[in-house]
MDTraj code that builds the backbone (N, CA, C; nanometers):
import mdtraj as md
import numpy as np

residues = "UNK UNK UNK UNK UNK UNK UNK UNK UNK UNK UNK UNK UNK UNK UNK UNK UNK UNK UNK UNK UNK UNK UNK UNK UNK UNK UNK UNK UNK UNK UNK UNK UNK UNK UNK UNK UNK UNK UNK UNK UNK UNK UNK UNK UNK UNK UNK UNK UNK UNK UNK UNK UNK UNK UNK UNK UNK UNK UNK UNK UNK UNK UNK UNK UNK UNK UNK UNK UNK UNK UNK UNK UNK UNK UNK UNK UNK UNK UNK".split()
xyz = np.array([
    [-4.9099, -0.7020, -0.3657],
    [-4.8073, -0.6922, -0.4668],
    [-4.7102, -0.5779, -0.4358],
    [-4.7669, -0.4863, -0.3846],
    [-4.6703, -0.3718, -0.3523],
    [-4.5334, -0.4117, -0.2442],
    [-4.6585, -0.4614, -0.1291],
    [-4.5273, -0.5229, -0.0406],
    [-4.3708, -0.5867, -0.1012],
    [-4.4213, -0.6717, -0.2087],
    [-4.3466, -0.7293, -0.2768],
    [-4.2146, -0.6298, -0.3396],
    [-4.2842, -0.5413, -0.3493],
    [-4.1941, -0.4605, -0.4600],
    [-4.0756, -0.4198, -0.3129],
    [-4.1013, -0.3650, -0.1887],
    [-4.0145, -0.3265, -0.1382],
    [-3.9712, -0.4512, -0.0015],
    [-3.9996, -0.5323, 0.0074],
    [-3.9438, -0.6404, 0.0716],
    [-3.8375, -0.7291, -0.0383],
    [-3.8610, -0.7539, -0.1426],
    [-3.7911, -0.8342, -0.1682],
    [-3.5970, -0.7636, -0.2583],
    [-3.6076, -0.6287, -0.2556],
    [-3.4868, -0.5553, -0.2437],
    [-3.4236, -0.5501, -0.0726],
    [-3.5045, -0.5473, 0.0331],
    [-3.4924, -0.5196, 0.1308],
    [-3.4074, -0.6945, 0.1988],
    [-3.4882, -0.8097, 0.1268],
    [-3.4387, -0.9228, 0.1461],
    [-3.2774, -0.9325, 0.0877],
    [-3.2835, -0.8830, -0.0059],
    [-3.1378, -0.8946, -0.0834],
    [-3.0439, -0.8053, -0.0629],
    [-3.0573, -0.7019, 0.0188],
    [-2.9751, -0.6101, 0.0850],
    [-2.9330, -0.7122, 0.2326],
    [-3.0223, -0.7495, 0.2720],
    [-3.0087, -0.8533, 0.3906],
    [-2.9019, -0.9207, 0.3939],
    [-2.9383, -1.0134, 0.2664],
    [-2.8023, -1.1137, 0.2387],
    [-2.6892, -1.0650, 0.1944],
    [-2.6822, -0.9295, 0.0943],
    [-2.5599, -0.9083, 0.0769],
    [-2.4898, -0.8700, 0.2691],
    [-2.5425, -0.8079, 0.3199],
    [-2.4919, -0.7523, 0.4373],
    [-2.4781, -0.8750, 0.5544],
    [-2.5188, -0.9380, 0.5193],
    [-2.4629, -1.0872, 0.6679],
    [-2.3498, -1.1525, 0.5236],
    [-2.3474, -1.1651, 0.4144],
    [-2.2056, -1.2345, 0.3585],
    [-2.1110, -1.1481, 0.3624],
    [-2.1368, -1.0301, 0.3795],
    [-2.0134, -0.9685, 0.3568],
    [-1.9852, -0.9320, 0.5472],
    [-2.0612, -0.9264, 0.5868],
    [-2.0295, -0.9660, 0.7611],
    [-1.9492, -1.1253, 0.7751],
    [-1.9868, -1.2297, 0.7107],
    [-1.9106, -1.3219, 0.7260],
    [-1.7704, -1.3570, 0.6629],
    [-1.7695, -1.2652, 0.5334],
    [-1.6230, -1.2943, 0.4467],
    [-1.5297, -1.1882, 0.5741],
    [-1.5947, -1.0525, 0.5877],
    [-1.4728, -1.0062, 0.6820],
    [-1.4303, -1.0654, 0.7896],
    [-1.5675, -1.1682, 0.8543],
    [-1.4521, -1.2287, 0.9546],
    [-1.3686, -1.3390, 0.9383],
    [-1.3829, -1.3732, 0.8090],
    [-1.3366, -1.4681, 0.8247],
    [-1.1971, -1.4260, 0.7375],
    [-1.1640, -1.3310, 0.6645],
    [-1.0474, -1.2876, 0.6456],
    [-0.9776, -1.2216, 0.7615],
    [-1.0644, -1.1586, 0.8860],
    [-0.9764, -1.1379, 1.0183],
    [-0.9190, -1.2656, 1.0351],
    [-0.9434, -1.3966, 1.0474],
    [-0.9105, -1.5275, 1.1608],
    [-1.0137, -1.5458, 1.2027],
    [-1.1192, -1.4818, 1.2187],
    [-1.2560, -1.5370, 1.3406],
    [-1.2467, -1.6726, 1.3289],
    [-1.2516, -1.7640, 1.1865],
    [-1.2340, -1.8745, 1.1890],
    [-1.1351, -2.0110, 1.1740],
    [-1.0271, -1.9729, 1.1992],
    [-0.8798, -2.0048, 1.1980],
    [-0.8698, -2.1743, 1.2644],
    [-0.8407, -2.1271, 1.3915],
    [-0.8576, -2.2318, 1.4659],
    [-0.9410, -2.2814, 1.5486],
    [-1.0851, -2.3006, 1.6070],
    [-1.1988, -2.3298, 1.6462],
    [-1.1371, -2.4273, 1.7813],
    [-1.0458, -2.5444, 1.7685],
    [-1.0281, -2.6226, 1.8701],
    [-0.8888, -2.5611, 1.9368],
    [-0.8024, -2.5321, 1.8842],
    [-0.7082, -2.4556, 1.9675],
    [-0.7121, -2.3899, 2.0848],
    [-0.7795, -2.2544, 2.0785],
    [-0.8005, -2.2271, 2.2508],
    [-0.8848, -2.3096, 2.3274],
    [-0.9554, -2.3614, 2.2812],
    [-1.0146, -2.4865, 2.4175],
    [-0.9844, -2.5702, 2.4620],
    [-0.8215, -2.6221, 2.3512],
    [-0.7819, -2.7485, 2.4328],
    [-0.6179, -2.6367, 2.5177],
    [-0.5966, -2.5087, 2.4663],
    [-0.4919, -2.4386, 2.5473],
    [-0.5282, -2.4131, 2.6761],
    [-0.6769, -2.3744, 2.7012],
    [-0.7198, -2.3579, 2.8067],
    [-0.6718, -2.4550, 2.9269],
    [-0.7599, -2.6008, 2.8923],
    [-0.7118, -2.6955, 2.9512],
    [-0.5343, -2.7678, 2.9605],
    [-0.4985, -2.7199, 2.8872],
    [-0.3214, -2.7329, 2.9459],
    [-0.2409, -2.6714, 2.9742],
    [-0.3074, -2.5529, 2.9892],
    [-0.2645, -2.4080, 3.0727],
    [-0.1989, -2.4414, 3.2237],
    [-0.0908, -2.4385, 3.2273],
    [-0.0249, -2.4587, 3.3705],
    [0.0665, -2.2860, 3.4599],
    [0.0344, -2.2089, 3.5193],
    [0.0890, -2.1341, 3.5146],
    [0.2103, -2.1086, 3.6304],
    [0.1864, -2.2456, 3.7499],
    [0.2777, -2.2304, 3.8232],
    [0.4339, -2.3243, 3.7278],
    [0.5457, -2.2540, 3.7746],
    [0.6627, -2.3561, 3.7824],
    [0.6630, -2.4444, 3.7897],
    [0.7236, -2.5904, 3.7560],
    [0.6941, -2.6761, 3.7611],
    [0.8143, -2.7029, 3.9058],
    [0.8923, -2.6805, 3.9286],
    [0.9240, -2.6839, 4.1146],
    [0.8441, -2.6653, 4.1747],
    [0.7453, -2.5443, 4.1629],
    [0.6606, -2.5366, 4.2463],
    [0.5309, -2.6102, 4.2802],
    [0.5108, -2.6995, 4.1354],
    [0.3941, -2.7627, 4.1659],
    [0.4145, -2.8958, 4.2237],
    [0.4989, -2.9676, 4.2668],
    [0.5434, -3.0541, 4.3184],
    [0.5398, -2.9823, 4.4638],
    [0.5844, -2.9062, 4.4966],
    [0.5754, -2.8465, 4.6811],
    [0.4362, -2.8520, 4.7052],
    [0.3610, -2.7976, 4.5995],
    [0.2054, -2.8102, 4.6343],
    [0.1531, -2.9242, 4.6869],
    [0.1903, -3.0126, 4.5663],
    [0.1301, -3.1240, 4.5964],
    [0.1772, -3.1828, 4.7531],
    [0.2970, -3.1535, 4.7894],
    [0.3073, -3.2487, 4.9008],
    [0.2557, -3.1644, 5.0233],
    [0.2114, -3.0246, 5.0209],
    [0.1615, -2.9564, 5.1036],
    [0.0270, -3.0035, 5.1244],
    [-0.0357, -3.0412, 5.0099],
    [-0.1762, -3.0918, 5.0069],
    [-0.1790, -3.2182, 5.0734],
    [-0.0755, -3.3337, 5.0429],
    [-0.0720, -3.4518, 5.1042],
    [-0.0968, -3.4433, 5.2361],
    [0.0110, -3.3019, 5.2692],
    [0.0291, -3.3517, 5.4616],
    [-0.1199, -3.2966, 5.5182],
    [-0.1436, -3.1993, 5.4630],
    [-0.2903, -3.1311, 5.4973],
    [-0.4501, -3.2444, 5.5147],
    [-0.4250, -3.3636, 5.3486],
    [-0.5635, -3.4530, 5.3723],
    [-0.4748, -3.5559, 5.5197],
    [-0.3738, -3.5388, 5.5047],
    [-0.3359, -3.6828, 5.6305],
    [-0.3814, -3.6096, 5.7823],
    [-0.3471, -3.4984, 5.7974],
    [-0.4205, -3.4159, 5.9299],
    [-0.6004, -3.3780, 5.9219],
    [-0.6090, -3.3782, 5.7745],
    [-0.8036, -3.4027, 5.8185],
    [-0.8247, -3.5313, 5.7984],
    [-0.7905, -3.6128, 5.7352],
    [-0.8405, -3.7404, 5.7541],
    [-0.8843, -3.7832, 5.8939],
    [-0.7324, -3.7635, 5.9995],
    [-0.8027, -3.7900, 6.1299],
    [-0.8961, -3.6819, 6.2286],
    [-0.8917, -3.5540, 6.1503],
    [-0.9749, -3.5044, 6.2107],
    [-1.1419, -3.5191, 6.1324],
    [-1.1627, -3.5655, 6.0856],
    [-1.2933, -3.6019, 5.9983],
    [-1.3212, -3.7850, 6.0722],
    [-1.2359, -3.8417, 6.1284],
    [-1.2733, -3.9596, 6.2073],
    [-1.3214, -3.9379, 6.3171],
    [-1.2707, -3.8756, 6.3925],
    [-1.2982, -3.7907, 6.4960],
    [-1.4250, -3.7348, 6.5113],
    [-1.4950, -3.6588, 6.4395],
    [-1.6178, -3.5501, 6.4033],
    [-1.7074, -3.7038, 6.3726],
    [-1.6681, -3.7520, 6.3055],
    [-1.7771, -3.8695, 6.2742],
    [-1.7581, -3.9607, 6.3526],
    [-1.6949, -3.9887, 6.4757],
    [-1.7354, -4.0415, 6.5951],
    [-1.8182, -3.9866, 6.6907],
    [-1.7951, -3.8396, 6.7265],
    [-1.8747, -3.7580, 6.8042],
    [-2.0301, -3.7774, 6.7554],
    [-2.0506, -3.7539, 6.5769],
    [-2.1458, -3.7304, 6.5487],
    [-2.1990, -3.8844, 6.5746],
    [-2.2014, -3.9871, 6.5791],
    [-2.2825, -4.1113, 6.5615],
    [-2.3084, -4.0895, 6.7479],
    [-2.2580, -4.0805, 6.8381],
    [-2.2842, -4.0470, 7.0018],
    [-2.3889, -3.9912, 7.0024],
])
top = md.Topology()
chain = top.add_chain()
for i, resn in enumerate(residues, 1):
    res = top.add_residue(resn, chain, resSeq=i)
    for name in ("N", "CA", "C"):
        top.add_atom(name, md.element.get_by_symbol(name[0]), res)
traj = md.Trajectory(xyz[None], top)
């Protein structure tokens, strides 16, 4: 019974102190927008958009010169 007497003030100090941990964040914003930065993440582009077009065709000419060097290597290798 004693336990009782000082656990169950100790329980209710508990809860006041995680609600009032949750009202402040949630008057910061903590909970505002939840899906927003995860879908900003993913459409995050940071080059120019001129520039990402040069990329791409830099990449093109690059798989067309390993392509035949990867035919090559896998001819040697079956010998």
């Amino acid at each position: 019974m004693e336990a009782l007497l000082l656990l169950i003030p100790l329980s209710v100090l508990l809860v006041f102190i995680a609600l009032w941990i949750f009202f402040r964040a949630s008057d910061d914003g903590q909970f505002d927008d939840l899906v927003g930065p995860g879908l900003r993440v993913l459409q995050d582009d940071d080059r120019p958009q001129h520039e990402a077009g040069a990329a791409e065709d830099d990449q093109s000419s690059v798989r067309s010169s390993n392509s035949s060097g990867n035919n090559t290597t896998s001819s040697i290798l079956r010998k």
